[in-house]
N, C-alpha and C positions, 0 to 999 in steps of 0.2 A: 319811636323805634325800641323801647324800653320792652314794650310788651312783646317782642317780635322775639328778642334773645337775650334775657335777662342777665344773662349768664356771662356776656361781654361790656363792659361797663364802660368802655371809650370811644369817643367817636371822632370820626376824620374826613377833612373832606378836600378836595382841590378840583382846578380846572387846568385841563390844558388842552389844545388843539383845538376847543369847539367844544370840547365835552366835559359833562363834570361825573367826578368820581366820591363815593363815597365808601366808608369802611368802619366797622368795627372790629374791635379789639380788647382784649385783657388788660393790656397797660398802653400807657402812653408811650414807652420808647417802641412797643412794635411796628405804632402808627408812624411814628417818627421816621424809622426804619424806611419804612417805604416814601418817605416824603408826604405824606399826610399833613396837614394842619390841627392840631388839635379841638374842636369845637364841643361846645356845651351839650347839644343835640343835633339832631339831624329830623329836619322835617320833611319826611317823603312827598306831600301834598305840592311841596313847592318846586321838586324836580319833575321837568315834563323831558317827554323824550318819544319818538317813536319804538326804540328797543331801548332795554334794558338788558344789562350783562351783569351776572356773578362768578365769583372765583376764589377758589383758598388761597393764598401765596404767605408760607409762612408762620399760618397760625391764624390769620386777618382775613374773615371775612370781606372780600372787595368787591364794589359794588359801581357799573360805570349805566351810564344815559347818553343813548348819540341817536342822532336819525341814520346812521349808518350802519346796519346788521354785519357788513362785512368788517369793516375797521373792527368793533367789538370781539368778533368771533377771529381776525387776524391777531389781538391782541390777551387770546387763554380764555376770553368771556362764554357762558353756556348764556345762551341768547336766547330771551324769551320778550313775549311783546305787553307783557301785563305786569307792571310794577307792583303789587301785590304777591305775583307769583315767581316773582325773581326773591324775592325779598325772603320769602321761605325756601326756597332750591339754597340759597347762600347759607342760611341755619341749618340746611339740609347736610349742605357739601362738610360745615363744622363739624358736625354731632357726626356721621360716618366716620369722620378721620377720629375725633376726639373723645365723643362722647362717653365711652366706659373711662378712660384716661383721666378725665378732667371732671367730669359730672357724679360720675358715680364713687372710683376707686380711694378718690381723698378722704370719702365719711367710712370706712373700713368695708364696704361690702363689695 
């Protein structure tokens, strides 16, 4: 996930209901924040799901896997069916909110 968004350096992950969720983050209390577990990595290959769902909340990239399109999209998720392409729409939904703020403005330009 490193390569995906370099720029967030903590990762999080939990299960509940059936599904598992994962997240990235700048630090670790924001993972916390949302009830995250803090983990070393996150290995996409090993979560299978028929959808996959991304969403900002707070800063964290979050990121959920269910066979259920509707639970996802009742729960903020933009719902897409290729884990690949969720995985970038989620970098996507950061960098719109953040990206002059956080990426660019801190090295003076």
């Amino acid at each position: 996930m490193k390569s995906i968004a370099p720029f967030l350096k903590k990762y999080g992950m939990k299960q509940e209901s059936g599904m598992t969720f994962f997240a990235l983050a700048e630090t670790q209390e924001e993972l916390e924040k949302l009830h995250y577990t803090l983990v070393d990595s996150i290995n996409k290959d090993s979560i299978h799901a028929a959808y996959f769902g991304a969403k900002l909340t707070e800063g964290v990239i979050c990121y959920a896997a269910s066979s259920d399109k509707e639970i996802l999209e009742q729960l903020g998720y933009d719902v897409l069916p290729n884990k690949e392409s969720i995985l970038h729409h989620g970098v996507y939904l950061w960098k719109k909110k953040y990206g002059y703020e956080k990426l660019v403005k801190p090295f003076g330009y």
